[in-house]
C-alpha positions as CSV (number, residue, x, y, z in Angstrom):
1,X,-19.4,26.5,-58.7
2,X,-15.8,26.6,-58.2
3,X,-15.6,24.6,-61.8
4,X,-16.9,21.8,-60.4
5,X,-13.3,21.1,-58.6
6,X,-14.2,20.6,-55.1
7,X,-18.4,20.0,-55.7
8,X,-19.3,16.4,-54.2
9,X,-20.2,13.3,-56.5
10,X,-24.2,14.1,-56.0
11,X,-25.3,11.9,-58.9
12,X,-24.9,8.8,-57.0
13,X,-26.7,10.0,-53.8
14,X,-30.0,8.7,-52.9
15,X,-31.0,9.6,-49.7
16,X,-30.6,12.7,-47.0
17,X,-28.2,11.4,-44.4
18,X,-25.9,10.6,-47.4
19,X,-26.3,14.0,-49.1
20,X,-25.7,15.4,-45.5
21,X,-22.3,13.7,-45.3
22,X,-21.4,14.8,-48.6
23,X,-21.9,18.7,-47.2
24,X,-20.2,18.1,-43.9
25,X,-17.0,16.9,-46.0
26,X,-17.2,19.4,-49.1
27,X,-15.0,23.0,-48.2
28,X,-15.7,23.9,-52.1
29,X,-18.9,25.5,-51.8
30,X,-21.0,27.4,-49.0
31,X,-23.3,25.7,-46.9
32,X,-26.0,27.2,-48.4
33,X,-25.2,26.6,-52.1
34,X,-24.8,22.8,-51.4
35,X,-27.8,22.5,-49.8
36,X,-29.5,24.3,-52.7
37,X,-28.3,21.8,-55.2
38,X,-29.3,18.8,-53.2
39,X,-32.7,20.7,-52.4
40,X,-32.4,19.8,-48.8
41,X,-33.5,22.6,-46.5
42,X,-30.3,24.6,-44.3
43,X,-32.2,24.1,-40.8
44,X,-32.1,20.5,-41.6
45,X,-28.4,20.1,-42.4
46,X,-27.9,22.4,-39.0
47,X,-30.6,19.6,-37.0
48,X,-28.0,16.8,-38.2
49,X,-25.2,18.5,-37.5
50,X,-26.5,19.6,-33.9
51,X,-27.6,15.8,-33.6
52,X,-24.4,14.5,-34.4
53,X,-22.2,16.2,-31.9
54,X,-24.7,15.2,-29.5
55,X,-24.0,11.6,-30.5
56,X,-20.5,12.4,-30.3
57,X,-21.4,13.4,-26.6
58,X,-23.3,10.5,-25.7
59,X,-21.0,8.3,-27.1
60,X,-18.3,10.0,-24.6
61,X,-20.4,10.0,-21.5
62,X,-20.8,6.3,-22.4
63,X,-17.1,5.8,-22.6
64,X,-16.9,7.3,-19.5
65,X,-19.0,5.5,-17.6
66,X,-17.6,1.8,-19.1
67,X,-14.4,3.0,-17.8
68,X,-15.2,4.0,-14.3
69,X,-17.5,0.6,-14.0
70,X,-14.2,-1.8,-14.9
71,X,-12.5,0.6,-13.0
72,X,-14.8,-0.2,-10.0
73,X,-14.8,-4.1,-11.1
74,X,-10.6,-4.0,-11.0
75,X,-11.3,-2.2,-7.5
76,X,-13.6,-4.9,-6.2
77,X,-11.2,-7.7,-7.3
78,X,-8.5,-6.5,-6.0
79,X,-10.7,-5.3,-2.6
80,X,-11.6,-9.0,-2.3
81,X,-7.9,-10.6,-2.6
82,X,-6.7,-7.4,0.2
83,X,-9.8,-6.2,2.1
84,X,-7.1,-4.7,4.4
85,X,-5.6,-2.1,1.6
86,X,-7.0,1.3,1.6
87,X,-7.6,3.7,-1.6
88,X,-4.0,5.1,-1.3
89,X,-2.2,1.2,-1.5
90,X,-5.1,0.2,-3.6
91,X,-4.8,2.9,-6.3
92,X,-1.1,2.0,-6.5
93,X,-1.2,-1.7,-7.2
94,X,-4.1,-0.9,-10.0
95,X,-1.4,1.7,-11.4
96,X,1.3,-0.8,-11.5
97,X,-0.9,-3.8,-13.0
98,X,-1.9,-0.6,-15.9
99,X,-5.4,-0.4,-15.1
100,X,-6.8,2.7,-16.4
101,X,-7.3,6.6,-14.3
102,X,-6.9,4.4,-11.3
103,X,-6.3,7.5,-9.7
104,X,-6.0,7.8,-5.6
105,X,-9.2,10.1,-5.9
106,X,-10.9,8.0,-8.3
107,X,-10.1,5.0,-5.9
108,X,-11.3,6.6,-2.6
109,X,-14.6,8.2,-4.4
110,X,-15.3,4.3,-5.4
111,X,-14.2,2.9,-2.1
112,X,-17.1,5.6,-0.7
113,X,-20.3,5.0,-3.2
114,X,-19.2,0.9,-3.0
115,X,-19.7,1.4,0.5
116,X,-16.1,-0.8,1.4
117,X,-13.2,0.4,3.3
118,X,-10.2,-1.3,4.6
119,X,-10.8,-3.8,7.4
120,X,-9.6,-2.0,10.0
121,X,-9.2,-4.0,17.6
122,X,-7.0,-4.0,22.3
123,X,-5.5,-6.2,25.0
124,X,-2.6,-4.7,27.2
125,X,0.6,-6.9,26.9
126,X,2.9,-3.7,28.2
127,X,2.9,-4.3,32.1
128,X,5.7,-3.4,34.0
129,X,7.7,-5.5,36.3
130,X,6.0,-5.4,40.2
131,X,8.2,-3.1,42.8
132,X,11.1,-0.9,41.8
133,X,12.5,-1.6,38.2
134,X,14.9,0.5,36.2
135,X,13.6,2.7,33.5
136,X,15.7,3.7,30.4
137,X,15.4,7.4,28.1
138,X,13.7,7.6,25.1
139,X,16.4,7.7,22.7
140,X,15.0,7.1,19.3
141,X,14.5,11.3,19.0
142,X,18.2,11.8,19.8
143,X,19.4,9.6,17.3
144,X,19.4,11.8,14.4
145,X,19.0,10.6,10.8
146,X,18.2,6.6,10.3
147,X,20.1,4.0,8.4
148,X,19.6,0.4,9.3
149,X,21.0,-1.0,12.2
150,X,20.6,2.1,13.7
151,X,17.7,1.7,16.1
152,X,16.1,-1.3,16.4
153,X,12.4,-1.9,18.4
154,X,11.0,-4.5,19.6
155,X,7.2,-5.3,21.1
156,X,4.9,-8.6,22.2
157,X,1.0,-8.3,20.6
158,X,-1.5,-11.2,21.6
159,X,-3.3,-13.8,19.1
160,X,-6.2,-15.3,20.4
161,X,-6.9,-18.8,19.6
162,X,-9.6,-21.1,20.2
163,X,-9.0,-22.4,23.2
164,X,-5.8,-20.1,24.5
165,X,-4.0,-17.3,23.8
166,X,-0.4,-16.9,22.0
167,X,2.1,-14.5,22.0
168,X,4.2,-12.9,19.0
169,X,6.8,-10.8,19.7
170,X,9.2,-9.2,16.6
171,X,12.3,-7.2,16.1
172,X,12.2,-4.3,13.7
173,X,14.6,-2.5,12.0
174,X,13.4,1.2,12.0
175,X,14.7,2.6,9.5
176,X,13.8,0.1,6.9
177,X,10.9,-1.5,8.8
178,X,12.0,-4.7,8.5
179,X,11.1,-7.5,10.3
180,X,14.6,-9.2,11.5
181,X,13.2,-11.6,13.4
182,X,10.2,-13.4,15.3
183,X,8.9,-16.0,17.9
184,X,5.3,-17.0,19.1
185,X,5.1,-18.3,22.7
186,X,2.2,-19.8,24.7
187,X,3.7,-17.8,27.9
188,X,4.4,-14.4,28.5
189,X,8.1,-15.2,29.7
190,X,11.2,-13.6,29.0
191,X,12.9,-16.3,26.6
192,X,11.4,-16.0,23.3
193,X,11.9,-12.3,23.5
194,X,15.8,-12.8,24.4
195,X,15.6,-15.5,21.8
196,X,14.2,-13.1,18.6
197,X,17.1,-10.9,20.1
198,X,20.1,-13.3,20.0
199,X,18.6,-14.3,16.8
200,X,18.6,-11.1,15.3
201,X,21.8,-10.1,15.8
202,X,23.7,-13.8,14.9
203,X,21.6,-12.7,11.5
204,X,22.2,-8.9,11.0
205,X,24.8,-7.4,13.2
206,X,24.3,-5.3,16.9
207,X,22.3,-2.5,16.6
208,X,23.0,0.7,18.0
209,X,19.9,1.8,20.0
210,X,17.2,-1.3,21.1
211,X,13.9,0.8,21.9
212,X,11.1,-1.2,23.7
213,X,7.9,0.0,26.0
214,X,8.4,-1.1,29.5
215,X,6.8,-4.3,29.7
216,X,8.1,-6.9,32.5
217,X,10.0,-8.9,29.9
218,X,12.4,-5.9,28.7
219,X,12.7,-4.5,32.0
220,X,14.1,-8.1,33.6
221,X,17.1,-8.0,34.6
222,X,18.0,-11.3,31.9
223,X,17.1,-8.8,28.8
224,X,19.1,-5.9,30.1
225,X,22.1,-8.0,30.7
226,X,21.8,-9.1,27.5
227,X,21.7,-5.6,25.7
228,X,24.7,-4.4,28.3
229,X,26.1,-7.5,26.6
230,X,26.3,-6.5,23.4
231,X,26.6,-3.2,24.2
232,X,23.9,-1.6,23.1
233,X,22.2,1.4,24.2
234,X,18.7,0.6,25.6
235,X,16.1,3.3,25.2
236,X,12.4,2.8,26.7
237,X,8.8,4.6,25.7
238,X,7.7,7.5,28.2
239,X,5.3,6.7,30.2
240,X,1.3,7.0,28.4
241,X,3.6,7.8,25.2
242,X,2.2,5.4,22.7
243,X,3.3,7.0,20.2
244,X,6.9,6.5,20.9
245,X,6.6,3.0,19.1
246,X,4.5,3.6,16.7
247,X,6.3,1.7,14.2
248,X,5.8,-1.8,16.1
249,X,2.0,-0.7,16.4
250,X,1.4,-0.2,13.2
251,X,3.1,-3.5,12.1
252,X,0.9,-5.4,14.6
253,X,-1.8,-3.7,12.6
254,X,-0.8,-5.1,9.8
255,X,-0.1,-8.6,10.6
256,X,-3.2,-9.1,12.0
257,X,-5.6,-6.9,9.2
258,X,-3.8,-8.8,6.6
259,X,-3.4,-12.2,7.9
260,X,-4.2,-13.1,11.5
261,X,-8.1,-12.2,10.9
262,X,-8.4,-13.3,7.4
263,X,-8.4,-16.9,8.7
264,X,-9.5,-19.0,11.3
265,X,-6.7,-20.8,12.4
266,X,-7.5,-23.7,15.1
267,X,-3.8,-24.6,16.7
268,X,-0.2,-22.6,16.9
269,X,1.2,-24.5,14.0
270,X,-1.7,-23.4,11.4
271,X,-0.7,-19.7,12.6
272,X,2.9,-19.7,12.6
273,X,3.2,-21.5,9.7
274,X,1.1,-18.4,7.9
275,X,2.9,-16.1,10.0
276,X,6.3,-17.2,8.3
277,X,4.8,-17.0,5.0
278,X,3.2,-13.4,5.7
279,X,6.3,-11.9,7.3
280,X,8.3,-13.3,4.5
281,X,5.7,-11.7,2.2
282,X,5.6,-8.0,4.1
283,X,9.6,-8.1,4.0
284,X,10.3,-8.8,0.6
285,X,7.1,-8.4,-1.5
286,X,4.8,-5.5,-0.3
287,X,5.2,-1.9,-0.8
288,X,5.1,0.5,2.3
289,X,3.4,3.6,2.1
290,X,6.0,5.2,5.0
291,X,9.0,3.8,2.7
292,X,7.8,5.6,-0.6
293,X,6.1,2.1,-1.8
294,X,9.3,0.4,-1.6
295,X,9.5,-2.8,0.2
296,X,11.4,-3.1,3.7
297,X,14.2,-5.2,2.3
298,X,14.8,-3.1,-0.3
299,X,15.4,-0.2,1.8
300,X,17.4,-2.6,4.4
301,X,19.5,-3.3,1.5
302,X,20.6,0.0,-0.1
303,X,21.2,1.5,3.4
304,X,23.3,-1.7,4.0
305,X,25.0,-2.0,0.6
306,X,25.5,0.9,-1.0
307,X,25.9,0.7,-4.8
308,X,29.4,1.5,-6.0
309,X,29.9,3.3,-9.2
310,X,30.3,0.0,-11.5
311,X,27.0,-1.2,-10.1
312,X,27.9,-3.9,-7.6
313,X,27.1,-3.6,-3.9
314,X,29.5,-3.1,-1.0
315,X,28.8,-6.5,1.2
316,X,28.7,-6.0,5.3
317,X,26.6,-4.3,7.8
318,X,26.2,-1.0,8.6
């Protein structure tokens, strides 16, 4: 018996699952020869052992499922705050507020069995000028590799409102998608638009390129003068290319997903008052997907101030 050296304290043991134990932690003697001296029967120490590690399993699974079910809580909370996030944004913020295997597949495969998905309508503001206008190239393509100031774009979206409709135009930095500028207008005139422009560039510099589609208010002769101004090159979407500004429509996307149709506001200072605090928001505080989940001003602001060696930024526009 190995002089007794590595044999269990039996004496004290008074019932099976204790004697059971005492085998499963005893390397001294053979399976068999303990279960002789306790007089218990070998298929029943191989029964507990089975039944253990089937516990063991259980006891997983369960984990398992806890997990995924305050994983899908975390998802609905979140869900509820910014029914306008999809699984990809969603998954990040989880990851950054350290929720656990919040993983983009995990996310979408709960977005599908909870049956949500992001809230995700069309009204034509782009019409051109009556008779002959002047039309511009395309020359966002040309321009080679972005940095801010670059190219700028600039578009007019519609908000409906009780009892009329309102117009918000913006000017966008491309290359950091930031939002220099805005104006909401009860008319569909050229002045806000020249406005947001003037605005813009008293704030951040002149731009390069200024893209726009070919609506009647870019293509007057008021906003062209104004670009030749400056001097700026003027580029204009093809024809049927919606594609070309892409970047403005997916903004308007987002502005209205996140905050135009998540309330219900009644008169044009309700809206631009949340407007101000959105844009504000969409600049400085939420990650873009397009800009590697950095936020447009942080993008705006390396491309702008480059970080010398000692750490401190280079002031001035690019």
């Amino acid at each position: 018996m190995n002089g007794g050296k590595d044999v269990p304290e039996l004496c004290g043991l008074v019932d099976v699952e204790s004697a059971l134990d005492a085998i499963a932690g005893c390397g001294g003697l053979s399976i068999s020869e303990q279960c002789r001296i306790l007089g218990i029967p070998r298929s029943s120490y191989y029964r507990w052992v089975k039944g253990r590690e089937k516990a063991s399993s259980v006891d997983e699974e369960r984990k398992g499922i806890r997990e995924l079910l305050d994983l899908a809580d975390a998802v609905l909370d979140e869900w509820r705050k910014h029914p306008q996030w999809g699984y990809k944004k969603m998954a990040r913020k989880l990851q950054s507020d350290g929720v656990g295997k919040a993983s983009e597949k995990r996310v979408r495969n709960l977005y599908r069995k909870l049956g949500i998905r992001a809230v995700s309508p069309k009204f034509n503001t782009s019409r051109p000028p009556k008779g002959r206008h002047v039309r511009f190239p395309y020359l966002v393509k040309s321009a080679g590799r972005l940095f801010p100031n670059l190219v700028w774009t600039s578009d007019i979206t519609y908000i409906r409102l009780p009892e009329k409709m309102v117009y918000l135009t913006t000017v966008m930095d491309l290359c950091s998608r930031k939002i220099l500028t805005w104006r909401l207008s009860e008319t569909m005139g050229t002045g806000f638009c020249l406005d947001a422009l003037h605005e813009a560039i008293q704030k951040y510099g002149i731009p390069a390129i200024f893209n726009t589609d070919c609506g009647s208010q870019y293509l007057s002769d008021d906003f062209i003068a104004a670009l030749e101004g400056y001097g700026i090159r003027i580029s204009n979407d093809g024809v049927g290319s919606w594609s070309d500004n892409i970047w403005q429509e997916r903004s308007w996307r987002t502005i209205k997903y996140e905050c135009v149709f998540l309330h219900d506001f009644r008169n044009v200072d309700g809206l631009r008052d949340a407007l101000s605090i959105f844009i504000h928001d969409y600049n400085e505080e939420r990650p873009h997907q397009s800009l590697d989940y950095n936020t447009p001003d942080e993008v705006y602001r390396i491309g702008c101030f480059p970080e010398k060696e000692d750490g401190k930024s280079e002031e001035g526009v690019a």
